[in-house]
C-alpha positions in Angstrom: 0.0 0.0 0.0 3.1 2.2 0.5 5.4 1.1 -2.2 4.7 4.4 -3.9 5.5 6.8 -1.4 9.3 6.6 -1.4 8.8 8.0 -5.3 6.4 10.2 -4.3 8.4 11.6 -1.7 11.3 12.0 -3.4 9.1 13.9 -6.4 7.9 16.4 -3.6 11.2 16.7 -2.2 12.6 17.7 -6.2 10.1 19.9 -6.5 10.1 21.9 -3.4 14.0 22.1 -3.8 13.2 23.6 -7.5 10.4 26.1 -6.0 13.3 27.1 -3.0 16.3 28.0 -6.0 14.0 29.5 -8.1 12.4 32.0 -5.3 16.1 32.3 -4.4 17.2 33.7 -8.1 14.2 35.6 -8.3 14.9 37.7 -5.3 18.2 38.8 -6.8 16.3 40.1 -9.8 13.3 41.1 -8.3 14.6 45.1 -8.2 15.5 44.9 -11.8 11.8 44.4 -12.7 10.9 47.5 -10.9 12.0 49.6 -13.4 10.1 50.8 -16.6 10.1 48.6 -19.5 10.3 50.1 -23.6 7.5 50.3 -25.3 6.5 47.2 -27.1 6.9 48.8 -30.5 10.2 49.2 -30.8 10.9 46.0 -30.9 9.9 44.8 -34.3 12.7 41.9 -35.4 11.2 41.0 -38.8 14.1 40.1 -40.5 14.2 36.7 -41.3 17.2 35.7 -43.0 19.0 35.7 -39.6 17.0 34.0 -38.0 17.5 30.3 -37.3 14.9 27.9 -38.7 12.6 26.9 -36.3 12.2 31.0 -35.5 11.9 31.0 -39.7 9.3 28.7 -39.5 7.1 30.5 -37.1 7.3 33.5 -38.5 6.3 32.4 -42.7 4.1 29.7 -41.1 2.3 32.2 -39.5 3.0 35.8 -39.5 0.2 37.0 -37.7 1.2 34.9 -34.3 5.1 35.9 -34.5 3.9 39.2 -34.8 0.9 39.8 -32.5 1.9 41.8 -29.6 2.2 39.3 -26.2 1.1 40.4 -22.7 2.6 39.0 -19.7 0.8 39.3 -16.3 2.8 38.5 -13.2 1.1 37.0 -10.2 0.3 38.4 -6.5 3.1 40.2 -5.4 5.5 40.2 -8.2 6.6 42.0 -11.1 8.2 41.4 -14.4 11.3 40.2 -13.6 9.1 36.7 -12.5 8.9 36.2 -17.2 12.9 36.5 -17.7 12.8 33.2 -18.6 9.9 32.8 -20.5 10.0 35.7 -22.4 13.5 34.7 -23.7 11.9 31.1 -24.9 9.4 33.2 -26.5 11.5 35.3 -28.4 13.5 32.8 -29.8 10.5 31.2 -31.1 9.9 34.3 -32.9 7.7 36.7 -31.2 9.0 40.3 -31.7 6.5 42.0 -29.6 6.8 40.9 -26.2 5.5 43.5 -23.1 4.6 43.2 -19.4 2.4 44.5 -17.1 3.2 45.5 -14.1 0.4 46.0 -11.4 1.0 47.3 -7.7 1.9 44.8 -5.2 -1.2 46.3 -3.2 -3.6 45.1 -5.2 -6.7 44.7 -3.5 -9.3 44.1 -6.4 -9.3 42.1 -9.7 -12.1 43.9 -11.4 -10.4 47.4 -10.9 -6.8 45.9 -12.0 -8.8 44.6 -14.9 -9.6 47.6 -15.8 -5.6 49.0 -16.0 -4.8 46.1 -17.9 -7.8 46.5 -20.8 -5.7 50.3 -20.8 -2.3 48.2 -21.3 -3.7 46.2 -24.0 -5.1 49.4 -25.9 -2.1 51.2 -25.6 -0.2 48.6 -27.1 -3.1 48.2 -30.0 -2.2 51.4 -30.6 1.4 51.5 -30.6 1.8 48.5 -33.1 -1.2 48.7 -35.5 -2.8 45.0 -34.3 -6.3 44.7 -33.6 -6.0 42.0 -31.3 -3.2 40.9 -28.3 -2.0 37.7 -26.8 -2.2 37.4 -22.9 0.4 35.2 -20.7 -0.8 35.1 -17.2 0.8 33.2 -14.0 -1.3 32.8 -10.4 -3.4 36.0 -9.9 -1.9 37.7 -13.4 -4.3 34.9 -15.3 -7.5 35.7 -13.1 -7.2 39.5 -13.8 -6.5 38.4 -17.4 -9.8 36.5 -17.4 -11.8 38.9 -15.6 -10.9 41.4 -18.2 -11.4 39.0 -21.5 -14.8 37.2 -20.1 -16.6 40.1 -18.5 -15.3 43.6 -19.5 -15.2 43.0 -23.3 -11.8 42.4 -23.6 -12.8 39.3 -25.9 -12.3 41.9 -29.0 -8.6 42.8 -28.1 -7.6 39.3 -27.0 -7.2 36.4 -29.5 -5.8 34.1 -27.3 -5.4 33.8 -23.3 -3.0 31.4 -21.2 -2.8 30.8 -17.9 -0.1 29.5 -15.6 -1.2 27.9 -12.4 -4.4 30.6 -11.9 -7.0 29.4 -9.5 -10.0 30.0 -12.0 -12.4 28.0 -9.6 -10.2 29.4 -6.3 -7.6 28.0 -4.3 -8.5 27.3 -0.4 -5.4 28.9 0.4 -6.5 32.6 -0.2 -8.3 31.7 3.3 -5.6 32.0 5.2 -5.0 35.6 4.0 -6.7 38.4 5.0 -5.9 40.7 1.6 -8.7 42.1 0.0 -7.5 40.2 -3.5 -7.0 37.3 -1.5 -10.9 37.0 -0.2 -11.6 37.6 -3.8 -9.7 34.3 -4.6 -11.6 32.0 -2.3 -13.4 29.3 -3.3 -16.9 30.4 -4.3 -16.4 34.3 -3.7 -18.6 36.9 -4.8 -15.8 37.0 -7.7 -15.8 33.4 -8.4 -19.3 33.4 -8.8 -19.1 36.1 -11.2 -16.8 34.5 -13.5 -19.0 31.3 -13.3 -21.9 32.8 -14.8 -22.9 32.5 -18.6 -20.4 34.5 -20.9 -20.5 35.4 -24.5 -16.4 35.1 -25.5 -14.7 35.1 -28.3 -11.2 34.6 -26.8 -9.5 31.4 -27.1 -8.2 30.0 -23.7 -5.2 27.5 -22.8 -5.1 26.6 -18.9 -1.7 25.2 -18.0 -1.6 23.7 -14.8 0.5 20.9 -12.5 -0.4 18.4 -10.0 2.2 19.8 -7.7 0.6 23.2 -7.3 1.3 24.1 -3.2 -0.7 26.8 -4.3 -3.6 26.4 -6.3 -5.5 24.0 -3.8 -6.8 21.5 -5.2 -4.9 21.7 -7.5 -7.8 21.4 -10.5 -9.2 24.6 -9.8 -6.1 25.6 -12.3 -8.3 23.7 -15.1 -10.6 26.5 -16.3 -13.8 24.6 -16.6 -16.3 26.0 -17.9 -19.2 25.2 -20.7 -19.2 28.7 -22.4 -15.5 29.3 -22.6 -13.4 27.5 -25.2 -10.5 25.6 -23.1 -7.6 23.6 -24.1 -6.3 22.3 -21.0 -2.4 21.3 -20.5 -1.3 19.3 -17.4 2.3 18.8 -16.3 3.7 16.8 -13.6 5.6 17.2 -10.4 5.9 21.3 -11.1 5.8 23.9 -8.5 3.6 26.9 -8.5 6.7 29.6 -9.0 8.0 26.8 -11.2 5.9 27.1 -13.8 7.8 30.5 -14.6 10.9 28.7 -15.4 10.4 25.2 -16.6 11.6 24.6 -20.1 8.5 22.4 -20.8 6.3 24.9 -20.0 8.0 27.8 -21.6 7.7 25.6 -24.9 3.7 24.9 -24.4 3.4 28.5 -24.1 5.2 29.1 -27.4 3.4 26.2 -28.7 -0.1 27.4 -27.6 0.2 30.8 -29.2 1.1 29.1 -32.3 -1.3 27.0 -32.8 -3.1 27.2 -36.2 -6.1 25.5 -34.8 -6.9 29.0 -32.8 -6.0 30.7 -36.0 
């Protein structure tokens, strides 16, 4: 009856020793992502003939997707320092246009954070002359992402939304935390009951989660389930929360999910 728990204890062991280094590295750079970040236009990097081929190959196979502008939301108190990983996979994968959004660390509600980002993603609509964004959110980042796709319109600007590790159904955690956001993350909050009513959205959704979330409890509340969204759903194994930020496998799905001709 126990045979499996030596494995499984040495998989939780691995991955809290990952989540540890990780936070570790990210409080060296943490400062760094305080500071302001270019505009997203100036970026553009559409020539191709130095590129290497698999960067080629995005970019004729699709030049809409290596050129769309990408979001990145960070989660609950972070900034965007928490994507130096993933936004260098993504940009060797060939997207040019790569931004993030920093919100305060004092957030205290998703609907009025929503709101800032749907002025994040029209400034960059503006800046680079495309109708329509892609979104990158981890933890917290992905439920102010959804708020703002599924119930403040933002369905027009955003073709397609990923989520890292986000509780979309709530994570029992966010009880032990008094924080205004935090009450808002419960398990069948006022919020959470919002986002579970019927919704008319256009937006394509990828929900990447893992079943070593110490988070997102349980951990399928990451799942995005929901009969009026359309959801592609990614699992991953043995992956902490803050992990998902730097695991190569992950950084690859995202690449992959933006990608994807079937969302075309």
């Amino acid at each position: 009856m126990l045979r499996g728990a030596p494995g499984a204890l040495l998989g939780a062991t691995t991955a809290a020793g990952q989540e540890l280094a990780w936070l570790a590295a990210h409080a060296v750079t943490y400062p760094i992502g305080l500071l302001s970040e270019q505009a997203v236009a100036e970026d553009p990097r559409y020539r191709i003939d130095t590129l290497p081929p698999v960067i080629r190959g995005l970019i004729t196979g699709d030049i809409n997707a290596a050129g769309r502008p990408v979001l990145l939301v960070h989660g609950i108190g972070d900034n965007r320092s928490a994507f130096s990983i993933l936004r260098r996979t993504l940009r060797r994968r060939g997207y040019g246009r790569i931004s993030t959004v920093n919100y305060s660390p004092l957030t205290t509600d998703i609907r009025r954070a929503a709101a800032n980002l749907a002025k994040q993603v029209e400034r960059v609509c503006q800046q680079t002359g495309y109708e329509q964004v892609f979104l990158v959110g981890h933890s917290l980042g992905g439920i102010i992402a959804r708020y703002y796709v599924q119930r403040a319109d933002g369905d027009q600007r955003v073709h397609t939304l990923v989520t890292l590790g986000s509780p979309h159904a709530g994570t029992q955690l966010a009880r032990l935390a008094p924080l205004g956001v935090c009450q808002q993350l419960r398990p069948n909050s006022d919020l959470m009951r919002e986002l579970a009513q019927p919704a008319d959205c256009r937006t394509r959704f990828v929900a990447i989660y893992s079943d070593r979330d110490e988070v997102v409890l349980p951990n399928r509340s990451a799942r995005l389930e929901h009969p009026d969204l359309a959801v592609s759903r990614i699992r991953v194994h043995g992956v902490g929360h803050l992990s998902l930020l730097v695991n190569s496998a992950v950084a690859h799905a995202v690449a992959g999910a933006l990608a994807d001709p079937s969302g075309s």
